[in-house]
VOPAGU-2260 file (C-alpha; in pm, 1 decimal, decimal comma):
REM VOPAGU-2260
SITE   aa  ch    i         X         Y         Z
SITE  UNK   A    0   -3037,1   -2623,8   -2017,9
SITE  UNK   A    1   -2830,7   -2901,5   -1796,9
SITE  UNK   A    2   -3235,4   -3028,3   -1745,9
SITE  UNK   A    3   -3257,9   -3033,2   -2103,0
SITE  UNK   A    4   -2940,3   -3223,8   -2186,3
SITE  UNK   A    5   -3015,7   -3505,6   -1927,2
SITE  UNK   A    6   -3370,3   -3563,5   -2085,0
SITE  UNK   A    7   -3226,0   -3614,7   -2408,4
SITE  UNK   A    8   -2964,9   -3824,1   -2278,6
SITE  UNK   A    9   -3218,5   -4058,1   -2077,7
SITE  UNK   A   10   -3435,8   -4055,1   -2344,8
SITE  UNK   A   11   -3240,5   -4111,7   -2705,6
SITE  UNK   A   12   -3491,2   -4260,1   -2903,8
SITE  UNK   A   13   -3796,5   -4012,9   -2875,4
SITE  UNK   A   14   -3555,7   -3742,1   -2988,9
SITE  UNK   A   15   -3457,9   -3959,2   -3280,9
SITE  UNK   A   16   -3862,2   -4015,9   -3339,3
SITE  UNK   A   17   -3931,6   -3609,6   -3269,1
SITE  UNK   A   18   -3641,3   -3569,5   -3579,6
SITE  UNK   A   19   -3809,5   -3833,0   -3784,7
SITE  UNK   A   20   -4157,7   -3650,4   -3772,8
SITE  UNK   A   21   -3952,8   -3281,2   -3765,8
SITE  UNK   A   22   -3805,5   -3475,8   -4148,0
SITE  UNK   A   23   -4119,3   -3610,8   -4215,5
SITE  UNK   A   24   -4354,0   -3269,9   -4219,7
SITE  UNK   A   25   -4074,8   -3078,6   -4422,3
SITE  UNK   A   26   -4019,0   -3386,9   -4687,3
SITE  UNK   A   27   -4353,2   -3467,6   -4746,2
SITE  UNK   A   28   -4445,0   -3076,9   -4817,7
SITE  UNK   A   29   -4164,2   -3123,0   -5087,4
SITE  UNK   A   30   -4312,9   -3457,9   -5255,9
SITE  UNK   A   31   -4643,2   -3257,9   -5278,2
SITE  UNK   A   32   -4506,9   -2894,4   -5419,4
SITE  UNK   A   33   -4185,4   -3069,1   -5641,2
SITE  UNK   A   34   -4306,7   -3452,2   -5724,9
SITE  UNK   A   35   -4566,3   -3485,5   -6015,6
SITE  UNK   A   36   -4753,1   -3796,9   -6162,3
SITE  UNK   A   37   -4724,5   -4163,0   -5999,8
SITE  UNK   A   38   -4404,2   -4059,0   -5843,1
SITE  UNK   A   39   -4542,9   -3892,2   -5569,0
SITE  UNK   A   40   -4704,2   -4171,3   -5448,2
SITE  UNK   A   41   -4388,8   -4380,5   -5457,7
SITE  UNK   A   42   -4157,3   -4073,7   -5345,4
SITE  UNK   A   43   -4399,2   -4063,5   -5041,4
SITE  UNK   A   44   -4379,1   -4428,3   -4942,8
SITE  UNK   A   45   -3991,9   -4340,3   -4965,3
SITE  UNK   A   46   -3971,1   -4019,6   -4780,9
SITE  UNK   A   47   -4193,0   -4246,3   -4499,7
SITE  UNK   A   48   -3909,1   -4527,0   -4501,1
SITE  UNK   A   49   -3621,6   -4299,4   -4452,6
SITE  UNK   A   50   -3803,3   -4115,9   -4176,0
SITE  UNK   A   51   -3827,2   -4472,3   -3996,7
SITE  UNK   A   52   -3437,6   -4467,3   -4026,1
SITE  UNK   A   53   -3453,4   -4209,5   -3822,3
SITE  UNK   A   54   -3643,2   -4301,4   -3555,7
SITE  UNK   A   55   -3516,6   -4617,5   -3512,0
SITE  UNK   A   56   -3165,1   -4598,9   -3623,6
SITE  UNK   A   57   -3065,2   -4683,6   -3234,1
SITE  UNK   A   58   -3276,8   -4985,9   -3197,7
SITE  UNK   A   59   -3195,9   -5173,1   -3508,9
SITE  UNK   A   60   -2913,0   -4976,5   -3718,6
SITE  UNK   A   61   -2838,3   -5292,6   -3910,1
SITE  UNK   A   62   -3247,0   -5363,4   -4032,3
SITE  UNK   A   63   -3221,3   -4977,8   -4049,0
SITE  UNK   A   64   -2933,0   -4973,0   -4282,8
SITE  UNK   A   65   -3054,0   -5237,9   -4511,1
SITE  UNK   A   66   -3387,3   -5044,0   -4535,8
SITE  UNK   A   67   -3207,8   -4761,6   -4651,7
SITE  UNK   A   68   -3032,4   -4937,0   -4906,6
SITE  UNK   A   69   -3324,1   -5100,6   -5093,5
SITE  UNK   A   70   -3507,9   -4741,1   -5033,8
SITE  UNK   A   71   -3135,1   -4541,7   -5264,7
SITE  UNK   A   72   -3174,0   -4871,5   -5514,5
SITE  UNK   A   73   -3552,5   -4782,7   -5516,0
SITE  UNK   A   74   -3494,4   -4478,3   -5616,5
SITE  UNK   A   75   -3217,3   -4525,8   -5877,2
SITE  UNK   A   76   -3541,0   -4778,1   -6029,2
SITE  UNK   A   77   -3781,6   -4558,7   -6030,1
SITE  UNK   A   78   -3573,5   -4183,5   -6093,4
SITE  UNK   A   79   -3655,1   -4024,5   -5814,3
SITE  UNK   A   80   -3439,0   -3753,1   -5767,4
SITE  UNK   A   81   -3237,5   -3637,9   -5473,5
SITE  UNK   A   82   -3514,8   -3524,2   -5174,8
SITE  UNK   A   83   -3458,4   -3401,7   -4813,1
SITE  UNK   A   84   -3570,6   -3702,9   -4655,9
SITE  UNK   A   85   -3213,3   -3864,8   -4824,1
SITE  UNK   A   86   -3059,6   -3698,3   -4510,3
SITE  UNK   A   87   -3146,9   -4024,2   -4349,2
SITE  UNK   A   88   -2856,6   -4151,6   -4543,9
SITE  UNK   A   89   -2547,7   -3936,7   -4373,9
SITE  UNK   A   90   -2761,5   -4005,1   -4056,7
SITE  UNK   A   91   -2754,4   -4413,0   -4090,6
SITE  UNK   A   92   -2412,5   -4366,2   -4198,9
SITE  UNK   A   93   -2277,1   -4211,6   -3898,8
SITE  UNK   A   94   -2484,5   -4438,4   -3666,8
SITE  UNK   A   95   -2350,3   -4769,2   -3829,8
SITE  UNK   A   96   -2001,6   -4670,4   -3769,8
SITE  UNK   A   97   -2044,2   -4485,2   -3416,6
SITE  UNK   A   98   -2248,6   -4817,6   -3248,8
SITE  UNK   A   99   -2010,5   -5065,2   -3105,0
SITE  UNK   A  100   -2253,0   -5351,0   -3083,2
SITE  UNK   A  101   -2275,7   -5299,8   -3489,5
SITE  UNK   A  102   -2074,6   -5571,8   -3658,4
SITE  UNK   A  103   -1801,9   -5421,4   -3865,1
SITE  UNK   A  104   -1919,7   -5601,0   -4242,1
SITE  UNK   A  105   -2236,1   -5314,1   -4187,0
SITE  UNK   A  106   -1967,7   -5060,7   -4150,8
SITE  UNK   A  107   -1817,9   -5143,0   -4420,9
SITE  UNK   A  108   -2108,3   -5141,6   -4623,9
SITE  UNK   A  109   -2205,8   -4804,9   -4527,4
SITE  UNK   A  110   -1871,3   -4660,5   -4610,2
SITE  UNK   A  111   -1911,9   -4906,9   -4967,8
SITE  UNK   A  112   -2273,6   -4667,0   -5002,0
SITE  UNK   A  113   -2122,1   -4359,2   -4897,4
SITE  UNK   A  114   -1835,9   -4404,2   -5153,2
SITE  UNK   A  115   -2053,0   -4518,5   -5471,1
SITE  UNK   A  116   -2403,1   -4387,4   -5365,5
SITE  UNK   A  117   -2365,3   -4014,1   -5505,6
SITE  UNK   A  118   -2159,3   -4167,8   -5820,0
SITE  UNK   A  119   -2449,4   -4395,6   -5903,7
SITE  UNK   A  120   -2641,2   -4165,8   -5844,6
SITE  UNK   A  121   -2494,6   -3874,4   -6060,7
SITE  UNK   A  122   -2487,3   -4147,5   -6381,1
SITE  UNK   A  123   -2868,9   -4299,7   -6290,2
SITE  UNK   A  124   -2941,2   -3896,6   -6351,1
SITE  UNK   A  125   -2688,8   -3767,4   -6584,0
SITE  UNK   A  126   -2930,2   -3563,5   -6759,5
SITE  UNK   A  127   -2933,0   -3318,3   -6497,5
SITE  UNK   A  128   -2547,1   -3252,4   -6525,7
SITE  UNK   A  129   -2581,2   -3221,0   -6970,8
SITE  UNK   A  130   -2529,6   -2897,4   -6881,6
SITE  UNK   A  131   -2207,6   -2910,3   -6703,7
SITE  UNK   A  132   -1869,4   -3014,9   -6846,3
SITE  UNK   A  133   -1706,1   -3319,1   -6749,1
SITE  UNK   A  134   -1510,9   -3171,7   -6506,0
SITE  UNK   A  135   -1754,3   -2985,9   -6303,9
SITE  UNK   A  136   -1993,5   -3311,6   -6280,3
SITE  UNK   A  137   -1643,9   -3479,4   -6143,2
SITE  UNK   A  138   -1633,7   -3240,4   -5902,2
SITE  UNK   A  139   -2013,4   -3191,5   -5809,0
SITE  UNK   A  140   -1996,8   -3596,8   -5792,4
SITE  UNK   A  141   -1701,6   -3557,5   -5568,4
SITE  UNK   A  142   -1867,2   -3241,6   -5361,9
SITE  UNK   A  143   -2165,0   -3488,9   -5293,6
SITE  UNK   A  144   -1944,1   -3800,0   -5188,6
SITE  UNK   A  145   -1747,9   -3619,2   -4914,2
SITE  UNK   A  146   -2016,3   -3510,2   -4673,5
SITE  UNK   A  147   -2109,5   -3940,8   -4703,7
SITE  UNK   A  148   -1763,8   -4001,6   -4681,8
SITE  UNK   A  149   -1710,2   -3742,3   -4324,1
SITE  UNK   A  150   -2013,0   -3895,5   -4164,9
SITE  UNK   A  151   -1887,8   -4232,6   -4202,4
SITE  UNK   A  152   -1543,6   -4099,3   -4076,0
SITE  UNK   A  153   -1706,9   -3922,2   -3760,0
SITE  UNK   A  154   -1890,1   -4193,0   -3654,6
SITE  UNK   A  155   -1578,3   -4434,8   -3684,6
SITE  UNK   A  156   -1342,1   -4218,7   -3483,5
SITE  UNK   A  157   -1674,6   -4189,2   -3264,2
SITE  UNK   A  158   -1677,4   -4606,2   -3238,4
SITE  UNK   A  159   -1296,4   -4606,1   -3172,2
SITE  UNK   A  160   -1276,0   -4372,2   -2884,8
SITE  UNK   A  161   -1580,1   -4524,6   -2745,1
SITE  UNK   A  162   -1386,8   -4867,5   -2683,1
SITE  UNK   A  163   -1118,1   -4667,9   -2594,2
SITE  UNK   A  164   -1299,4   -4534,5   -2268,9
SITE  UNK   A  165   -1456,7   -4893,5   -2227,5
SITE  UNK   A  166   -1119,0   -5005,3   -2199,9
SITE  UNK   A  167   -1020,0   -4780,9   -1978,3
SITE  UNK   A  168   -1309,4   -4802,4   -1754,1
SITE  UNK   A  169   -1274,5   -5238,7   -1756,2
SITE  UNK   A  170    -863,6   -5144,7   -1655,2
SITE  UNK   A  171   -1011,3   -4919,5   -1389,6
SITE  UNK   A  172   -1210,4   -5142,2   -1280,7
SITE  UNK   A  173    -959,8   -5447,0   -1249,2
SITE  UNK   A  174    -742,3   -5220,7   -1104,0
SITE  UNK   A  175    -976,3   -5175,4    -785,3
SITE  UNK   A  176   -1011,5   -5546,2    -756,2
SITE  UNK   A  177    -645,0   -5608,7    -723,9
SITE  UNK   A  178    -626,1   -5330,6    -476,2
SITE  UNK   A  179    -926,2   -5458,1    -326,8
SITE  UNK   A  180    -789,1   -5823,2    -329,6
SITE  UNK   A  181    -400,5   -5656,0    -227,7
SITE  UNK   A  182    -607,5   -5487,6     107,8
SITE  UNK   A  183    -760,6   -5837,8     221,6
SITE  UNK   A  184    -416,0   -6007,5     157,4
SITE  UNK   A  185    -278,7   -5726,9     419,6
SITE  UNK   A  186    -608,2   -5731,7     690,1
SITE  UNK   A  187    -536,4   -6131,8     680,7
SITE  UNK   A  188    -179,9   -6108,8     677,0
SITE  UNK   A  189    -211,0   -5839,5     972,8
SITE  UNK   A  190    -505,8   -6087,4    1171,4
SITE  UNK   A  191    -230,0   -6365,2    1161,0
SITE  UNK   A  192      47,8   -6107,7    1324,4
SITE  UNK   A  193    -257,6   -6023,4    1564,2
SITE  UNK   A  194    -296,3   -6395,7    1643,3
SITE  UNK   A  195      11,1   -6472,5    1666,2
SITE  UNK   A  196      90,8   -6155,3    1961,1
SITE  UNK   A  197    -280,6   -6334,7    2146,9
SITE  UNK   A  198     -66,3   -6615,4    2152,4
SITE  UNK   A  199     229,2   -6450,7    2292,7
SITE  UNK   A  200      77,5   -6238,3    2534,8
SITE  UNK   A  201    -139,0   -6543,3    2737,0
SITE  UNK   A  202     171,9   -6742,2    2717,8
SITE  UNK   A  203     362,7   -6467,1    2910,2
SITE  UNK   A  204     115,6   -6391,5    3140,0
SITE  UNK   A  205       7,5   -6756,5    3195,5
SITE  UNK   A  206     338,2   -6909,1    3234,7
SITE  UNK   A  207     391,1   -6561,7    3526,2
SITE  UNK   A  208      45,3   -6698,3    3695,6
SITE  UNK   A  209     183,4   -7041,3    3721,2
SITE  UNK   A  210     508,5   -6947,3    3866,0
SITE  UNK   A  211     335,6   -6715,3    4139,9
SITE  UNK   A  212      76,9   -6977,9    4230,8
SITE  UNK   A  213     385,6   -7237,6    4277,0
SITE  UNK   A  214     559,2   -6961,6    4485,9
SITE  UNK   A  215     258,2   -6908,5    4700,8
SITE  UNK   A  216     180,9   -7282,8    4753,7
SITE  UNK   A  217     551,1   -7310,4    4860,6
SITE  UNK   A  218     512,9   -7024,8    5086,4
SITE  UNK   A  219     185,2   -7034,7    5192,9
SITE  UNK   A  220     281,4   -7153,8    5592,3
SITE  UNK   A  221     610,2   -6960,2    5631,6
SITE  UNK   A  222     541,7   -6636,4    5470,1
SITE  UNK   A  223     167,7   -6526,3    5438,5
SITE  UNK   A  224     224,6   -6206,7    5339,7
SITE  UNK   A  225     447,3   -6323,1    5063,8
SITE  UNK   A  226     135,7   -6575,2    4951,0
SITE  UNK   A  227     -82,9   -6251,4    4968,1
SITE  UNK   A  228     125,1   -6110,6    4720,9
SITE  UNK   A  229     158,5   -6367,8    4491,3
SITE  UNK   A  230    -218,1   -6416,7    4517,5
SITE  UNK   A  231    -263,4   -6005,2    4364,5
SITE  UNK   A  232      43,5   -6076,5    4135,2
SITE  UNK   A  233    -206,2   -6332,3    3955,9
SITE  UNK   A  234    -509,9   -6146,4    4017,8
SITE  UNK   A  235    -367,5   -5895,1    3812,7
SITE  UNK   A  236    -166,0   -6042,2    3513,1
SITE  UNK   A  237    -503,6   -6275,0    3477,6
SITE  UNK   A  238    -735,8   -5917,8    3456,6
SITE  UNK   A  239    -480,0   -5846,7    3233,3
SITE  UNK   A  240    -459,9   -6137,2    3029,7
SITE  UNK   A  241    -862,8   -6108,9    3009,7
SITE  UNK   A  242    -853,8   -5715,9    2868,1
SITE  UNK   A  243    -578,2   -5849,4    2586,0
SITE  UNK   A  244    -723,3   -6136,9    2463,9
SITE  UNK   A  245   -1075,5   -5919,7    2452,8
SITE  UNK   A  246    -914,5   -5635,2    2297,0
SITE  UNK   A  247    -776,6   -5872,8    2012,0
SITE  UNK   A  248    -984,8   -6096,9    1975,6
SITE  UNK   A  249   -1224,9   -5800,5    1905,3
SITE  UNK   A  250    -945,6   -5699,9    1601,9
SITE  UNK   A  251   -1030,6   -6080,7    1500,0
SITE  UNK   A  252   -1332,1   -6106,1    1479,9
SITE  UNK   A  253   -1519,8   -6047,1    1138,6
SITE  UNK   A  254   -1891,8   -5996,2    1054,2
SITE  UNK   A  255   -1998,9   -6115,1    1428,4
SITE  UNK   A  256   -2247,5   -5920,1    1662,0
SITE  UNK   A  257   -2085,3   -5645,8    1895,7
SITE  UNK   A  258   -1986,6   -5735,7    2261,4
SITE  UNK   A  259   -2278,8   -5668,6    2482,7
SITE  UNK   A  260   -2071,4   -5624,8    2772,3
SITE  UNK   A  261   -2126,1   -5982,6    2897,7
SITE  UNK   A  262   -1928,2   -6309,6    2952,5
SITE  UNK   A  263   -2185,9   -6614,9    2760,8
SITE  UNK   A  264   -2007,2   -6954,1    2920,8
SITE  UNK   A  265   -1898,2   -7200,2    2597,7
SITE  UNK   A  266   -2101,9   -7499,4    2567,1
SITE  UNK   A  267   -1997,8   -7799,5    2688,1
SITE  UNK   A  268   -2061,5   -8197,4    2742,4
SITE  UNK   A  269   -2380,4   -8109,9    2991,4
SITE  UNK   A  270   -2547,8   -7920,4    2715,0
SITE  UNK   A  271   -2525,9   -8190,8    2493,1
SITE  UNK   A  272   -2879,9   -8279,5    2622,7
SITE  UNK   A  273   -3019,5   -7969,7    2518,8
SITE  UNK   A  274   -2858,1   -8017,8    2188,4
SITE  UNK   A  275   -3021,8   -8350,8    2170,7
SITE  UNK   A  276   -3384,8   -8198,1    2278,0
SITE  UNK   A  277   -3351,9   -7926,4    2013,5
SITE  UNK   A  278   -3219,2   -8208,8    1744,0
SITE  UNK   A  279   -3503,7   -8399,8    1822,4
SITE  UNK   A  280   -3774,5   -8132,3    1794,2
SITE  UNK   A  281   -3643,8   -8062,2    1433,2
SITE  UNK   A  282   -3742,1   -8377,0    1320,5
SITE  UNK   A  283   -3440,8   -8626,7    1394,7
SITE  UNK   A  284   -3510,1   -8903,6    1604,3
SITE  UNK   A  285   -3153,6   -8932,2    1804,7
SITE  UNK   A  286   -3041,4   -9155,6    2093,9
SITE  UNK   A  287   -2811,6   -9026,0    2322,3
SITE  UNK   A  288   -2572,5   -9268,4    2541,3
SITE  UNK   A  289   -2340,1   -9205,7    2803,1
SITE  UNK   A  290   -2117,2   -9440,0    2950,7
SITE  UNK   A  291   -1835,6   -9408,9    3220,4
SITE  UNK   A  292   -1859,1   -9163,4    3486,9
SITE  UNK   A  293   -1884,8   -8852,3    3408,3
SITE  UNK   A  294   -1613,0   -8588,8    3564,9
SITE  UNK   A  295   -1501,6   -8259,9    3531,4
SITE  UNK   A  296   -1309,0   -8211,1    3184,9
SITE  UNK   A  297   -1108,8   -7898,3    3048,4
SITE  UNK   A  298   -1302,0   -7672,1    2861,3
SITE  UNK   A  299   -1111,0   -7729,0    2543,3
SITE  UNK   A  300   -1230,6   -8019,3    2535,0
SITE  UNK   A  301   -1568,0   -8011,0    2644,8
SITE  UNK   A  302   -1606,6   -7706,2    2396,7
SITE  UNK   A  303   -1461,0   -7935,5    2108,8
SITE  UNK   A  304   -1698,3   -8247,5    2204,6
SITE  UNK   A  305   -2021,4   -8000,3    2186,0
SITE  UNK   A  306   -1929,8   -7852,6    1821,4
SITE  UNK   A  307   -1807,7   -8228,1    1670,5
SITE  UNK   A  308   -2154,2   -8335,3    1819,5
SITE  UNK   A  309   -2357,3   -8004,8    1716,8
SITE  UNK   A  310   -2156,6   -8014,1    1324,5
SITE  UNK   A  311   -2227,5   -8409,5    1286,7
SITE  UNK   A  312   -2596,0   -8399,3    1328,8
SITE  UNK   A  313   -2680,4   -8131,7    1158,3
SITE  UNK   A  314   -2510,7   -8258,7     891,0
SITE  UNK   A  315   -2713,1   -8568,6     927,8
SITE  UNK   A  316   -3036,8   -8362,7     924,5
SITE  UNK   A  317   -2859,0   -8159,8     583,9
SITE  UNK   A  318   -2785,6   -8482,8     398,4
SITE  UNK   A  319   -2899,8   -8786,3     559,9
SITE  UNK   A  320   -3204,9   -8839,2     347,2
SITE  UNK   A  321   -3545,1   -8874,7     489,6
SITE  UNK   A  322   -3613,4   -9116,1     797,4
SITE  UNK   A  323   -3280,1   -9071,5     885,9
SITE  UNK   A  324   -3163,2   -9160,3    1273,3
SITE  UNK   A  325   -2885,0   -9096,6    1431,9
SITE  UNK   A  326   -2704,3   -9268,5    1789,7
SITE  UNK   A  327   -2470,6   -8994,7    2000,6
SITE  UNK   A  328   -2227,9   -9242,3    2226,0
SITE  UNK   A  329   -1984,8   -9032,6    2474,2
SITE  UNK   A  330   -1789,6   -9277,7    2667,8
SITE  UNK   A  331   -1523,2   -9102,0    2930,3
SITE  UNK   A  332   -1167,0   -9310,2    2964,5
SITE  UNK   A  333    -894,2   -9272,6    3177,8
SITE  UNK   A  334    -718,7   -9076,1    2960,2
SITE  UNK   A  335    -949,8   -8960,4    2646,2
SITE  UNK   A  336   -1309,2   -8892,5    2598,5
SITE  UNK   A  337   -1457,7   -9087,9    2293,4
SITE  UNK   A  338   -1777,9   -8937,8    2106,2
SITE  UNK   A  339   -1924,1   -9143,7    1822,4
SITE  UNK   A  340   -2196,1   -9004,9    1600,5
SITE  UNK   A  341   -2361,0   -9269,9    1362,4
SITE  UNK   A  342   -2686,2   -9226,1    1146,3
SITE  UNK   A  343   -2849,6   -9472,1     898,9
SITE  UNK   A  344   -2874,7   -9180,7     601,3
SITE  UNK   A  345   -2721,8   -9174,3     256,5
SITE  UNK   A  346   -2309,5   -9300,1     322,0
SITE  UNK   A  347   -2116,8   -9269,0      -2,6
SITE  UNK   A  348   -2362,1   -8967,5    -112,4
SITE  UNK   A  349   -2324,0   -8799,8     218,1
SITE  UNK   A  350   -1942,5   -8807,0     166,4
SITE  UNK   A  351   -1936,2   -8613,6    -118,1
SITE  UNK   A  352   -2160,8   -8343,7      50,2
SITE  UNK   A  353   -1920,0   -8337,1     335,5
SITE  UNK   A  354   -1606,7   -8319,0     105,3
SITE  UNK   A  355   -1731,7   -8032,2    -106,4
SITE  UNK   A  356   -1858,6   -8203,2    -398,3
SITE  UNK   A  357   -2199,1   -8187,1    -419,7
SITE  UNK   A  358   -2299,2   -7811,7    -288,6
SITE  UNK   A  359   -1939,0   -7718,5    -286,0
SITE  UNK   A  360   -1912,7   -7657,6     120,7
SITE  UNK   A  361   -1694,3   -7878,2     245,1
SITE  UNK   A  362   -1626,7   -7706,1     545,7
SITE  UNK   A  363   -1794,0   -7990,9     784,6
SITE  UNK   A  364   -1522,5   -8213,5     828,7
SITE  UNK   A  365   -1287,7   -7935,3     813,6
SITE  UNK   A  366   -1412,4   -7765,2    1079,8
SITE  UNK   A  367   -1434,1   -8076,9    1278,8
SITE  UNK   A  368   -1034,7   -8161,2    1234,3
SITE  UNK   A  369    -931,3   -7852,9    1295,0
SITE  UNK   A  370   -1090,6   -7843,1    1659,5
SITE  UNK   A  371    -974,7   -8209,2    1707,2
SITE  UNK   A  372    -620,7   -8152,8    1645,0
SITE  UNK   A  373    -620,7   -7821,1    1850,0
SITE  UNK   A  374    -695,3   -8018,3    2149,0
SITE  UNK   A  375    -442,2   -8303,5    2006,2
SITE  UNK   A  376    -682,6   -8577,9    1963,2
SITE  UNK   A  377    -804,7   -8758,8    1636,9
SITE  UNK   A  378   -1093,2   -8777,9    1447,3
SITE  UNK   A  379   -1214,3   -9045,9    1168,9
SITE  UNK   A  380   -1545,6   -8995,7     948,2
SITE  UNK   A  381   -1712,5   -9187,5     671,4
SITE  UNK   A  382   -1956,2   -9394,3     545,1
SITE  UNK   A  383   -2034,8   -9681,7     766,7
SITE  UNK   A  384   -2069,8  -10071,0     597,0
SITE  UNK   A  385   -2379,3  -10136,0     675,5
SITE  UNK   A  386   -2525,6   -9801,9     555,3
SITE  UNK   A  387   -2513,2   -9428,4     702,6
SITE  UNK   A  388   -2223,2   -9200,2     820,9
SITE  UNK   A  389   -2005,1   -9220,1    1093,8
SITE  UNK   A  390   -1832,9   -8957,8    1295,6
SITE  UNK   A  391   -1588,4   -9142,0    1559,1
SITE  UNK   A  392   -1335,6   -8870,8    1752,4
SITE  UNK   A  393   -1052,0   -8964,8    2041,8
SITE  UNK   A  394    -998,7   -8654,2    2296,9
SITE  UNK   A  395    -723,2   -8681,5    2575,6
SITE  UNK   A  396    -801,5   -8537,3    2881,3
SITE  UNK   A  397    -396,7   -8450,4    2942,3
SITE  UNK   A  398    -219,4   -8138,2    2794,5
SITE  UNK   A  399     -49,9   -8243,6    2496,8
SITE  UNK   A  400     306,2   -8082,3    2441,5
């Protein structure tokens, strides 16, 4: 039975069609036993209409309803009587004012046809109620108006409580969006607390390290076992510093491969040759330059000179046009590092690519200030006079407080 009900449920329309032909065998044996003359022919043509109301009253109800009003008119005009196949019309009825996608002017009409239909229909054929007072023709008229009247009705309430439950469902719905939205306003809200304790906890045990490694230089000759102690002191609150910042930093992290267990160094300013070699095998013809003598840099720095580089050219291989070139120039100071990316692409177009405007990114030069100012240095980017883009950043090679 439960088989049963999900096979007519998947499939509406073939049990409207198997009802149509049910309505069609029984009404057409009545045209040939009750119809006579050259109405049979046109009670026939009839009886086929109103069995297509049937069986495709879900697919078009508004062609369907208009079919079956020209068919009720057609049969006022020609005096056919009342025949089974008129069961189409409570059917249509209903299924007007049950389907929510039906505009409500065919509603109304179908209520207009379920209210006047049977009284048209009892004057168009009066001669069948000579018989009958005036009072019991009233009240057959009547009789044959309500069952119109409470299909119209059932399908309406039918229509109503069907929005009703697609309102409900669409509140539902929003519902779990807030609460979805409401649980990634806490997991960020929680990621910035977690961030905020990293920060705390290598503070602490930095700022411990650095007073034990003073203590031991200071008593390194007069008390060795003293500096041997300091030495495991910051052995220790540095393992320690390690497992918390891997332990929340794993909290952190979102979408990113799993931890396989190994240390991968950061990138730094002696990769940037392999950068260039990988650049260059994509298709962009880049010249690399270094000037001053290279020396050993902090790794915040090095790491923020590799992604400025690595985020500037592919940006000029992104938007730079074709035939585009680009010049790399990393020039170490006595105080600052200075990296200056140039290409001779699209300028004024490429800015709006970089700003979010054309693909609606934007992140590029976002990205690219954010590391700057982490390290405390500066960063200017645009489209260069003579044509291209233009990346130019400033990185001192002293803390900054």
């Amino acid at each position: 039975m439960q088989r049963l009900y999900d096979f007519l449920r998947r499939h509406p329309t073939g049990v409207d069609t198997f009802w149509a032909v049910l309505l069609l065998g029984f009404s057409s044996l009545w045209v040939a036993v009750d119809v006579s003359g050259s109405k049979k022919i046109i009670a026939a043509i009839f009886t086929v209409g109103l069995c297509l109301v049937i069986a495709l009253r879900r697919k078009a109800p508004v062609k369907m309803l208009l079919l079956t009003a020209a068919i009720g008119v057609g049969q006022l005009l020609c005096g056919i009587e009342t025949m089974p196949a008129d069961f189409a019309m409570f059917v249509i009825a209903y299924t007007v004012a049950s389907a929510p996608t039906v505009p409500r002017w065919a509603s109304r009409c179908a209520l207009a046809g379920a209210l006047f239909g049977p009284a048209l229909s009892a004057v168009r054929f009066r001669s069948a109620f000579n018989e009958r007072s005036a009072g019991e023709s009233l009240f057959a008229t009547v009789l044959l108006t309500v069952p119109f009247v409470l299909a119209w009705v059932l399908g309406d309430s039918m229509r109503t409580r069907r929005a009703y439950w697609a309102q409900l469902e669409e509140r539902a719905a929003r519902l779990e969006k807030e609460r979805e939205a409401q649980s990634r306003i806490a997991v960020a809200a929680e990621r910035a607390r977690i961030a905020r304790e990293l920060h705390d906890v290598v503070a602490h045990n930095v700022s411990v390290m650095v007073v034990q490694a003073d203590g031991a230089a200071y008593v390194l000759d007069a008390a060795p076992e003293q500096t041997r102690q300091a030495l495991e002191t910051i052995s220790g609150t540095g393992r320690q510093a390690l497992a918390e910042m891997r332990r929340l930093l794993g909290v952190l992290r979102t979408g990113e491969q799993p931890e396989s267990g190994e240390y991968v160094p950061q990138p730094g300013v002696e990769q940037l040759s392999d950068l260039m070699e990988q650049v260059r095998g994509a298709g962009l013809q880049v010249d690399f330059q270094v000037e001053g003598e290279p020396r050993e840099l902090p790794s915040s720095v090095e790491l923020t000179a590799y992604r400025i580089v690595q985020e500037a050219l592919t940006n000029t291989r992104k938007h730079g046009g074709p035939d585009v070139g680009a010049t790399v120039r990393l020039a170490y100071k006595e105080d600052d590092l200075d990296l200056l990316v140039e290409d001779n692409g699209r300028g004024a177009q490429r800015e709006l690519y970089e700003e979010g405007g054309a693909d609606g990114l934007g992140h590029g030069l976002i990205g690219m200030r954010e590391r700057v100012g982490m390290v405390g240095g500066t960063l200017a980017a645009g489209p260069r006079p003579g044509g291209g883009f233009r990346v130019s950043a400033v990185l001192p090679l002293k803390p900054v407080r």
